[in-house]
N, CA, C and O of each residue as an XYZ file, in Angstrom:
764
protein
N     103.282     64.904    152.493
C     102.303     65.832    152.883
C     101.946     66.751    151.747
O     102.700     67.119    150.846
N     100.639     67.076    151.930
C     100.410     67.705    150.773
C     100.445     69.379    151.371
O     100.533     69.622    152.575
N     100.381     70.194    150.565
C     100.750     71.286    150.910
C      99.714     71.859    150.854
O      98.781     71.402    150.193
N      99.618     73.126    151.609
C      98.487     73.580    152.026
C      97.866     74.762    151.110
O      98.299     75.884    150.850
N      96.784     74.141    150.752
C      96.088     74.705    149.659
C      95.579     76.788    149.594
O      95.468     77.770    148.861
N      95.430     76.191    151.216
C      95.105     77.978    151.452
C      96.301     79.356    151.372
O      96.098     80.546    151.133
N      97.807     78.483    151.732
C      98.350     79.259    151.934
C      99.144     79.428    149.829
O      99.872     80.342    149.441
N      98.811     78.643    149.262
C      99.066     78.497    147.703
C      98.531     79.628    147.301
O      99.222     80.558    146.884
N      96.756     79.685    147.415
C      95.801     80.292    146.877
C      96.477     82.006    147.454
O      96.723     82.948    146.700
N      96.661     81.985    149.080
C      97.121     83.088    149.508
C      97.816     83.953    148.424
O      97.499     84.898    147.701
N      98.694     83.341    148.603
C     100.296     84.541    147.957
C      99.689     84.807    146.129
O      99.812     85.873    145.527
N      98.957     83.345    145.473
C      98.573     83.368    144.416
C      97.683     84.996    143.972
O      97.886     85.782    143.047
N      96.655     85.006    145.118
C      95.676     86.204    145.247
C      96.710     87.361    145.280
O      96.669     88.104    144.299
N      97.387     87.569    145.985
C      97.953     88.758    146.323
C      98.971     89.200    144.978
O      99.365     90.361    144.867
N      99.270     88.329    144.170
C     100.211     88.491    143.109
C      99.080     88.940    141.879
O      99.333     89.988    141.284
N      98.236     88.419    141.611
C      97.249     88.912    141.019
C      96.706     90.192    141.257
O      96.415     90.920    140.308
N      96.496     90.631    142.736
C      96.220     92.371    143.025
C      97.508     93.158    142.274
O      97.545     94.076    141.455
N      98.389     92.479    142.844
C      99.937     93.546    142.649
C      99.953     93.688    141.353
O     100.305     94.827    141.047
N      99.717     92.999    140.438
C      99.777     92.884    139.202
C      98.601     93.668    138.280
O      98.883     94.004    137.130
N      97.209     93.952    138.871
C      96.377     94.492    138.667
C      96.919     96.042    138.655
O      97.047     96.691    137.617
N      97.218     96.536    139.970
C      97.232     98.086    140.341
C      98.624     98.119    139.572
O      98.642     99.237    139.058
N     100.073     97.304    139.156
C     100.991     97.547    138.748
C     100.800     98.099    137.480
O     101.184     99.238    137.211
N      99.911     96.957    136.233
C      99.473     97.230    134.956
C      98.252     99.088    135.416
O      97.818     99.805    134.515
N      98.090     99.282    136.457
C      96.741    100.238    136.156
C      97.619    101.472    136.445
O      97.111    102.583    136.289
N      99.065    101.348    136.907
C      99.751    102.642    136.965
C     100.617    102.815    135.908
O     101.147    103.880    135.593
N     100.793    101.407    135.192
C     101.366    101.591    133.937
C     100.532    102.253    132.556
O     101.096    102.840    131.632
N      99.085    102.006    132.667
C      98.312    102.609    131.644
C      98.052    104.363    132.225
O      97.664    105.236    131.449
N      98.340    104.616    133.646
C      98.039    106.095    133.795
C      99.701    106.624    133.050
O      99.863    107.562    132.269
N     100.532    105.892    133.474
C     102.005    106.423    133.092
C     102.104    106.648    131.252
O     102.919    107.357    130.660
N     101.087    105.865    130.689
C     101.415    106.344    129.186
C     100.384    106.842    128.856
O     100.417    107.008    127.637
N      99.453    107.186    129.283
C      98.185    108.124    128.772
C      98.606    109.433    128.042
O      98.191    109.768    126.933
N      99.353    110.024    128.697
C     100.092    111.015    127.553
C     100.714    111.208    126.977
O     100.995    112.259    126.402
N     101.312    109.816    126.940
C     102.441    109.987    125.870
C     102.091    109.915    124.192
O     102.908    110.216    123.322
N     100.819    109.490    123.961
C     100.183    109.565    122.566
C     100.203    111.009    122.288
O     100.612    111.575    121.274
N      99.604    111.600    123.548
C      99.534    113.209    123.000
C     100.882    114.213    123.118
O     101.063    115.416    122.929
N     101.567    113.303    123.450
C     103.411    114.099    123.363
C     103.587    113.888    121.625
O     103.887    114.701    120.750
N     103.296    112.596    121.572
C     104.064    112.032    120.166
C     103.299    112.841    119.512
O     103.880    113.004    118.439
N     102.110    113.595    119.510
C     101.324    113.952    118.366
C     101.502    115.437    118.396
O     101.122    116.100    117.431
N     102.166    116.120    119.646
C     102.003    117.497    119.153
C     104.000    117.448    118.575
O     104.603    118.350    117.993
N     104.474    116.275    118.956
C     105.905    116.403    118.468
C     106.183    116.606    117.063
O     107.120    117.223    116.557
N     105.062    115.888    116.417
C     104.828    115.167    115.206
C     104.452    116.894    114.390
O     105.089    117.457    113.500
N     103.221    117.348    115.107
C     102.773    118.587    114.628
C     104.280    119.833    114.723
O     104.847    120.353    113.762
N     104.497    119.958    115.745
C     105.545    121.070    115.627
C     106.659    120.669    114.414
O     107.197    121.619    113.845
N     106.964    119.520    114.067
C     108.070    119.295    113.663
C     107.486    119.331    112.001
O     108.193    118.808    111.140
N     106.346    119.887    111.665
C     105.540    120.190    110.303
C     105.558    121.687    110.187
O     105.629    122.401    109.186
N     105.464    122.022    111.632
C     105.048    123.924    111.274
C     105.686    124.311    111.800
O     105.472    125.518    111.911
N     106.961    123.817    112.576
C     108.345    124.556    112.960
C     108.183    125.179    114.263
O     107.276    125.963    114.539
N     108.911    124.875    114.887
C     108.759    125.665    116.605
C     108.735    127.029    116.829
O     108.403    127.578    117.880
N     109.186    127.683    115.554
C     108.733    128.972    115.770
C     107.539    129.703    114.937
O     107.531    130.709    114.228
N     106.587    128.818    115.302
C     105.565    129.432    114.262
C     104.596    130.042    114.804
O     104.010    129.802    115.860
N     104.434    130.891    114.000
C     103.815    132.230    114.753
C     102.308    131.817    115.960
O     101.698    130.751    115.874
N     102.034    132.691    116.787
C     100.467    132.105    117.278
C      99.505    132.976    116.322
O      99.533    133.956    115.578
N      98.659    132.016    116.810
C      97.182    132.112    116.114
C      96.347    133.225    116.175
O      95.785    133.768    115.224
N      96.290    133.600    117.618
C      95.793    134.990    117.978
C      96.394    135.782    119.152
O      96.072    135.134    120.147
N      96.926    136.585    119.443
C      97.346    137.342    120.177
C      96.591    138.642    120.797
O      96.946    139.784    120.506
N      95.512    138.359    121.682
C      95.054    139.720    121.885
C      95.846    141.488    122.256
O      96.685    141.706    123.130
N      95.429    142.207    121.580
C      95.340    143.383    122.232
C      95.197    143.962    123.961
O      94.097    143.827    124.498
N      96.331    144.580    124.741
C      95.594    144.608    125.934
C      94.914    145.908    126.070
O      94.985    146.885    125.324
N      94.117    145.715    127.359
C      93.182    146.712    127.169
C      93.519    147.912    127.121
O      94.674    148.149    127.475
N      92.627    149.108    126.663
C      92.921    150.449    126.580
C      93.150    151.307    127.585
O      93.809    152.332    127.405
N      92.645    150.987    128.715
C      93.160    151.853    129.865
C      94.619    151.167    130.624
O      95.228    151.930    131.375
N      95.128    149.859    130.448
C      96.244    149.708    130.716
C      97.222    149.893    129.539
O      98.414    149.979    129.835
N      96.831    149.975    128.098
C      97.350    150.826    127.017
C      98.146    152.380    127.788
O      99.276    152.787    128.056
N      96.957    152.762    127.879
C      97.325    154.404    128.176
C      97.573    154.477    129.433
O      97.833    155.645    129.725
N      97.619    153.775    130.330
C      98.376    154.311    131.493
C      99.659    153.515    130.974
O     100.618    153.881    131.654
N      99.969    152.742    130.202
C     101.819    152.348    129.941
C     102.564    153.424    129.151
O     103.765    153.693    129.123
N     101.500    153.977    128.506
C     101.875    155.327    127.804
C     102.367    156.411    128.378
O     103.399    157.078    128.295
N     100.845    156.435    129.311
C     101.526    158.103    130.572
C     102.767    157.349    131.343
O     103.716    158.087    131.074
N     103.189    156.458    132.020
C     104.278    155.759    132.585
C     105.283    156.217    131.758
O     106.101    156.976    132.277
N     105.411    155.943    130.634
C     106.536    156.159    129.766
C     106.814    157.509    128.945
O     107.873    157.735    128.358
N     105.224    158.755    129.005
C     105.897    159.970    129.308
C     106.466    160.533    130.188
O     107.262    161.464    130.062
N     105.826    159.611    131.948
C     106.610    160.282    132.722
C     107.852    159.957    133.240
O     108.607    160.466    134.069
N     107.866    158.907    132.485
C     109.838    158.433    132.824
C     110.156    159.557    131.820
O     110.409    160.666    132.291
N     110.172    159.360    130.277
C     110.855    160.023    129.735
C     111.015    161.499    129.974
O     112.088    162.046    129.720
N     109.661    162.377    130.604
C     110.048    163.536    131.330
C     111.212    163.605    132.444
O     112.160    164.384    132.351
N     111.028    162.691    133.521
C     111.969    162.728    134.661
C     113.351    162.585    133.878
O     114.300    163.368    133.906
N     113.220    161.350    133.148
C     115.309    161.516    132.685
C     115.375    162.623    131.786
O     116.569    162.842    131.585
N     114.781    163.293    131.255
C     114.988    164.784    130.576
C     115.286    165.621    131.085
O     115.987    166.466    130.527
N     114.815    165.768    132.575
C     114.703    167.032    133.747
C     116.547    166.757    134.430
O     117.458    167.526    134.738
N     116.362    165.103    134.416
C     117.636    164.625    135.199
C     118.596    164.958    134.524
O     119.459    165.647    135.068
N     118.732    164.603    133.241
C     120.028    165.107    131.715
C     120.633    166.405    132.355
O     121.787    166.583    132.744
N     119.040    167.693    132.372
C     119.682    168.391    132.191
C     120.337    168.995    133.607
O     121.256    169.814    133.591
N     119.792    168.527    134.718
C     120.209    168.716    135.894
C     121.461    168.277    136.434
O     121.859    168.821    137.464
N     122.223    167.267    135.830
C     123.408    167.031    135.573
C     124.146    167.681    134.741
O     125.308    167.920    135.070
N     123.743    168.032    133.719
C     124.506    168.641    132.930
C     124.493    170.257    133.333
O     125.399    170.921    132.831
N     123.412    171.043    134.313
C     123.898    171.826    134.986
C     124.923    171.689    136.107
O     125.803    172.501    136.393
N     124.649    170.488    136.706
C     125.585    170.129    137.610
C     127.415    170.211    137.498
O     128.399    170.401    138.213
N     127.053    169.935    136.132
C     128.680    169.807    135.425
C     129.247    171.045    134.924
O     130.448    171.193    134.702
N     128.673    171.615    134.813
C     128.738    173.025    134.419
C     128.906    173.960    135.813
O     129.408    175.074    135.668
N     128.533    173.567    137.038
C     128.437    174.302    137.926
C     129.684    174.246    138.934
O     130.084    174.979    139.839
N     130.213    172.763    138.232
C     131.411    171.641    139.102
C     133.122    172.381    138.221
O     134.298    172.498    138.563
N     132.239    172.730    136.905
C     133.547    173.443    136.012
C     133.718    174.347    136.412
O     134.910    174.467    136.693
N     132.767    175.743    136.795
C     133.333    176.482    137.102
C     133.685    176.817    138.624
O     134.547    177.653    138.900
N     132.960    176.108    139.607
C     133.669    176.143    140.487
C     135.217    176.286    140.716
O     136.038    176.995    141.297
N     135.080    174.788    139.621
C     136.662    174.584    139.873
C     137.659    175.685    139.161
O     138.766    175.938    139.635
N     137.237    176.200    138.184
C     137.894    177.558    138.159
C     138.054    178.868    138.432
O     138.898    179.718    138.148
N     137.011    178.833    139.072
C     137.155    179.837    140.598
C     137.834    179.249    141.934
O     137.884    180.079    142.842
N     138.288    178.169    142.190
C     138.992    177.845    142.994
C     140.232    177.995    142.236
O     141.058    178.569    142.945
N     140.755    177.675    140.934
C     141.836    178.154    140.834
C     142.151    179.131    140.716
O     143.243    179.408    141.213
N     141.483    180.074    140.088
C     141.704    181.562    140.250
C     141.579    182.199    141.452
O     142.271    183.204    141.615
N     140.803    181.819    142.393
C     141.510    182.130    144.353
C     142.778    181.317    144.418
O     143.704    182.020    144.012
N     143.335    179.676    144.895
C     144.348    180.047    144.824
C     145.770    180.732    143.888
O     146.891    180.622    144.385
N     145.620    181.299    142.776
C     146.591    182.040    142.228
C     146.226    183.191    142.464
O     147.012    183.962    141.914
N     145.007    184.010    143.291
C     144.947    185.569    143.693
C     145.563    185.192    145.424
O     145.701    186.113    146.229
N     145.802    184.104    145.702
C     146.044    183.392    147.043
C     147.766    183.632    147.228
O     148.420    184.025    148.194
N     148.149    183.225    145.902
C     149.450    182.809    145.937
C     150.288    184.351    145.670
O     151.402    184.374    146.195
N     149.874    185.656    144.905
C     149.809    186.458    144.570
C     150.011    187.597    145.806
O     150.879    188.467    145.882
N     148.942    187.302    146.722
C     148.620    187.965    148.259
C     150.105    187.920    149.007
O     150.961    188.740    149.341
N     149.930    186.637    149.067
C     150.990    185.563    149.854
C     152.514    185.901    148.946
O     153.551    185.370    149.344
N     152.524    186.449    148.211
C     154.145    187.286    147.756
C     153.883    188.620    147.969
O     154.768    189.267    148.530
N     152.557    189.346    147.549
C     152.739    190.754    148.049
C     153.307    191.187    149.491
O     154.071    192.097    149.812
N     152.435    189.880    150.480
C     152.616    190.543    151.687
C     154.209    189.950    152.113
O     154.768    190.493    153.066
N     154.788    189.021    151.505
C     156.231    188.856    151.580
C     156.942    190.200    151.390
O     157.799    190.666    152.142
N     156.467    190.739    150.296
C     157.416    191.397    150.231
C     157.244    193.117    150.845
O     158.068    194.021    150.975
N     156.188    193.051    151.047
C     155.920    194.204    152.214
C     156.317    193.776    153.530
O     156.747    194.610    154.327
N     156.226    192.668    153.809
C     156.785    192.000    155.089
C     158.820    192.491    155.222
O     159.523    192.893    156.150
N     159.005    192.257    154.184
C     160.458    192.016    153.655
C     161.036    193.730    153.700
O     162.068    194.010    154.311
N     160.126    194.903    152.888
C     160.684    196.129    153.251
C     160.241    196.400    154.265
O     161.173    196.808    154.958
N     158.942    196.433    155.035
C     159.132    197.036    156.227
C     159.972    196.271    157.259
O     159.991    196.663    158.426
N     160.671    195.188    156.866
C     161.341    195.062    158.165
C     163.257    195.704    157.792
O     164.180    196.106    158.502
N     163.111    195.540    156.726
C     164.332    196.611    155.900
C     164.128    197.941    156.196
O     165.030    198.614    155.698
N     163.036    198.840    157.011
C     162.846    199.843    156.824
C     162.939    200.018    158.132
O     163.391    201.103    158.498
N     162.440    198.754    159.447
C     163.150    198.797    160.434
C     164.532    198.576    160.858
O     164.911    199.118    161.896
N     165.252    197.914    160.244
C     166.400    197.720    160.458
C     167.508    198.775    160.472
O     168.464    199.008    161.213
N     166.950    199.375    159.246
C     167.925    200.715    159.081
C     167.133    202.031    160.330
O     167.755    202.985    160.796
N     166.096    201.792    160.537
C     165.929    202.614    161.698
C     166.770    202.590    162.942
O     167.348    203.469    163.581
N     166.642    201.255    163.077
C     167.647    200.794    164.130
C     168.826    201.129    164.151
O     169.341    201.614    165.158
N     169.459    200.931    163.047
C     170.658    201.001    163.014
C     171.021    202.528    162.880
O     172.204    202.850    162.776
N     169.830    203.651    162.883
C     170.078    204.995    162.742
C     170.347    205.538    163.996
O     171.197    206.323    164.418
N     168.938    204.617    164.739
C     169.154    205.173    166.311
C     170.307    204.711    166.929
O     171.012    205.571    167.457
N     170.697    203.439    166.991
C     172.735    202.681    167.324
C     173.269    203.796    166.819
O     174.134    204.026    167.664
N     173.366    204.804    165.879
C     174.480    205.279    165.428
C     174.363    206.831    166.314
O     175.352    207.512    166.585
N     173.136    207.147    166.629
C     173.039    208.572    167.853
C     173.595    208.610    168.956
O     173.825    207.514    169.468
N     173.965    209.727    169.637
C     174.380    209.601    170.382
C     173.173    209.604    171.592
O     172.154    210.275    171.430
N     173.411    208.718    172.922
C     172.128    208.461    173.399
C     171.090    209.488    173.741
O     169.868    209.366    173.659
N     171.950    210.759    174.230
C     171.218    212.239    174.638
C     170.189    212.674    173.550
O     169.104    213.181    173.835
N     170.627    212.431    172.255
C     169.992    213.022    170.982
C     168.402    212.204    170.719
O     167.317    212.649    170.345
N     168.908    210.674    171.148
C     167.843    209.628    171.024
C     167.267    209.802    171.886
O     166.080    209.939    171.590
N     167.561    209.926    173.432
C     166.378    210.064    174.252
C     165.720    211.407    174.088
O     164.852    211.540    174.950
N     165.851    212.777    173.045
C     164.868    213.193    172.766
C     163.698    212.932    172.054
O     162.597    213.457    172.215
N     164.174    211.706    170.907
C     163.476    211.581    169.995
C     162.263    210.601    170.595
O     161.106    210.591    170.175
N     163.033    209.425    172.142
C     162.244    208.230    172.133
C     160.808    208.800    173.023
O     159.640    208.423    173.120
N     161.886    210.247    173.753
C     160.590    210.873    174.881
C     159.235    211.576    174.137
O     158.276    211.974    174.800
N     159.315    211.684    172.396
C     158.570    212.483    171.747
C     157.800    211.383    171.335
O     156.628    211.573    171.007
N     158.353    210.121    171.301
C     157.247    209.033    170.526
C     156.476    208.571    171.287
O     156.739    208.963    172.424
N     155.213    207.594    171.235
C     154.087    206.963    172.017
C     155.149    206.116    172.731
O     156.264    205.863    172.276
N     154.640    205.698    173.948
C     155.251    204.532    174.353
C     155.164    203.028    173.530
O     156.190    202.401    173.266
N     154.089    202.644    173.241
C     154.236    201.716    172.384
C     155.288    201.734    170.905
O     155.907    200.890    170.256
N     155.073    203.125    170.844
C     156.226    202.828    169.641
C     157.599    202.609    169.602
O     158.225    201.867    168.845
N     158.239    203.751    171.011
C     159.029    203.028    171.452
C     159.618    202.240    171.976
O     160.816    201.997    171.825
N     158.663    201.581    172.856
C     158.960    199.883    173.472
C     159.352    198.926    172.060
O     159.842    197.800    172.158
N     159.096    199.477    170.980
C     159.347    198.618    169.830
C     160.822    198.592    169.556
O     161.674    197.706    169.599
N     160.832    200.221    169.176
C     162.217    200.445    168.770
C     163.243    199.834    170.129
O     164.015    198.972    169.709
N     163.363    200.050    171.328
C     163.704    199.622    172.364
C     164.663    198.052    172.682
O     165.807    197.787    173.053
N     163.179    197.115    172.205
C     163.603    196.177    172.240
C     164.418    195.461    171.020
O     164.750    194.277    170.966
N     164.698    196.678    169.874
C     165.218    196.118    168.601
C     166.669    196.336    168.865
O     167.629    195.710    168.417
N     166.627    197.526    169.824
C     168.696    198.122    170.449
C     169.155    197.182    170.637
O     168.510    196.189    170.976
N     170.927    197.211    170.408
C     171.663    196.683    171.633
C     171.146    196.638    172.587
O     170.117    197.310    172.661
N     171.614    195.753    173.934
C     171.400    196.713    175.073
C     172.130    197.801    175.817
O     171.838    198.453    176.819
N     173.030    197.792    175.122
C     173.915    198.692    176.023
C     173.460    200.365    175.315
O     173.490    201.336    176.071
N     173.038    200.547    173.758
C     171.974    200.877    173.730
C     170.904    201.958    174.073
O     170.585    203.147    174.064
N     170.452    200.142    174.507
C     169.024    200.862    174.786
C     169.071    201.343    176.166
O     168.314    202.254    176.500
N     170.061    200.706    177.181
C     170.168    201.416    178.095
C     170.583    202.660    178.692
O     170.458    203.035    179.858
N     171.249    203.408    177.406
C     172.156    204.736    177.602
C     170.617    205.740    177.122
O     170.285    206.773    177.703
N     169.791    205.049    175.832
C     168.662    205.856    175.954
C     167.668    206.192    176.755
O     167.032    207.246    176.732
N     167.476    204.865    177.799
C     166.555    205.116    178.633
C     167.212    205.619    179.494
O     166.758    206.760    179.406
N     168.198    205.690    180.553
C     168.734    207.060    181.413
C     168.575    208.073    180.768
O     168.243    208.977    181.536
N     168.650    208.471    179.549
C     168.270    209.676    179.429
C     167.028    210.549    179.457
O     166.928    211.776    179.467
N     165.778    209.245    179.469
C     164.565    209.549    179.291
C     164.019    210.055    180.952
O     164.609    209.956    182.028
N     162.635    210.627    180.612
C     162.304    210.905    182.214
C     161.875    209.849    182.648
O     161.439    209.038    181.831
N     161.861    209.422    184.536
C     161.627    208.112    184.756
C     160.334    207.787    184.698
O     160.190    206.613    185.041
N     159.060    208.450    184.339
C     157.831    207.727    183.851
C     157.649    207.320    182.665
O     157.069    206.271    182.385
N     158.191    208.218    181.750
C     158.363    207.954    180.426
C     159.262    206.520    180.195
O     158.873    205.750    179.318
N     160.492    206.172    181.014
C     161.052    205.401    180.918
C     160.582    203.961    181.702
O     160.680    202.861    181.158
N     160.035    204.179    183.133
C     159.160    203.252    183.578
C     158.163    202.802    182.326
O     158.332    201.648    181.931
N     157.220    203.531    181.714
C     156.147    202.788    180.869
C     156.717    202.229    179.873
O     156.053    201.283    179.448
N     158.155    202.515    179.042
C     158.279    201.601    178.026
C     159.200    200.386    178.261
O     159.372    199.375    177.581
N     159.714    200.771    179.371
C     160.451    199.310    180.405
C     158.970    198.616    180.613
O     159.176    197.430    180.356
N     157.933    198.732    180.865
C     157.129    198.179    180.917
C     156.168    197.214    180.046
O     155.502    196.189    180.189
N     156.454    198.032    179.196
C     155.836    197.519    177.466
C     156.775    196.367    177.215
O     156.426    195.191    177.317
N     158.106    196.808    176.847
C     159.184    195.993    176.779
C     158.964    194.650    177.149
O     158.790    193.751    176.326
N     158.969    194.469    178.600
C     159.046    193.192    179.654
C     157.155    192.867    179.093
O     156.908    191.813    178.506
N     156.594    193.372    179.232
C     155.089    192.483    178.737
C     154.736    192.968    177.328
O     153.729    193.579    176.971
N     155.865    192.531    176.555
C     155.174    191.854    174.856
C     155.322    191.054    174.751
O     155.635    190.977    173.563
N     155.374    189.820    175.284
C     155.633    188.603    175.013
C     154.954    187.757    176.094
O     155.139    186.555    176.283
N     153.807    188.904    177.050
C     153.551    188.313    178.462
C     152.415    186.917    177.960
O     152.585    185.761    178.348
N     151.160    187.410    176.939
C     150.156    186.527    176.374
C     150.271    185.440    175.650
O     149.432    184.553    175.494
N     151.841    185.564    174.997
C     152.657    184.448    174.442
C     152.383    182.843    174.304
O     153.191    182.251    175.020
N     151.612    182.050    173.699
C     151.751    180.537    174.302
C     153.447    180.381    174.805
O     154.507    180.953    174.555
N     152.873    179.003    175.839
C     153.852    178.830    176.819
C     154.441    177.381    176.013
O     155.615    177.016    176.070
N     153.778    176.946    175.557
C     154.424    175.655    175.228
C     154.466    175.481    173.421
O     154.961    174.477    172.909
């Protein structure tokens, strides 16, 4: 049998297209490569870093506004310099006025120690003046003082004391600083 002529011619045709559009993407694929090789050729005469040809100028009003831009940065970090550098100056001496409060702090805080320290030395020996009276003598002295002052002295006695002074006192006089006595400690936190 002979073989069939149409289906020969077929595939024949179609290999001929493929071959057409194959070669027509191969001539788009090197179209530039002449002009690669030729500016390769050129750079490699005048060196890749060779200067350009012309470089314009940009224009004058974006000239001078890059200008004012860059006086007014350089104003703002001038203003900023020195605003920090007041800042630092303001941070120094703070801080040495905080140390000089606490050492007028620490200073206070021993004075009043030690005023704390004689007047309670100055009560003690009071105390121990009135312990040494006899109670008749003291309950003149406690009936001449404020009540508050003596509810103080009072509660600093013995009790045995403070109790021989207050019989001797009159009983209102002695009611109000029995009274004082029992409520100094009434406002007291509880816990």
């Amino acid at each position: 049998m002979m073989p069939n002529l149409r289906s020969v011619f077929g595939y024949g045709t179609l290999a001929v297209i493929a071959l057409c559009l194959a070669s027509g993407a191969a001539l788009r694929l090197g179209q530039g490569i002449g002009v690669a090789f030729a500016l390769n050729a050129s750079e490699r005469e005048t060196g890749p870093s060779a200067a350009p040809l012309h470089c314009p100028e940009p224009p004058e009003r974006l000239a001078e506004a890059l200008r004012e831009r860059d006086r007014t940065v350089t104003a703002r970090e001038t203003s900023l310099n020195e605003r920090l550098a007041a800042l630092e100056l303001a941070e120094r001496a703070l801080s040495q006025r905080l140390n000089e409060l606490a050492a007028a702090e620490e200073a206070l805080a021993a004075t009043l120690a030690i005023a704390d320290g004689a007047t309670e030395n100055d009560l003690s020996r009071l105390t121990a003046v009135f312990e040494a009276m006899k109670p008749a003598e003291a309950s003149h002295l406690f009936a001449a003082m404020s009540p508050d002052f003596a509810a103080g002295f009072l509660a600093r006695l013995r009790p045995d004391t403070a109790a021989a002074i207050l019989a001797g006192l009159p009983p209102e006089t002695a009611y109000s600083i029995s009274v004082l006595v029992a409520g100094r400690n009434a406002l007291a936190p509880k816990d």
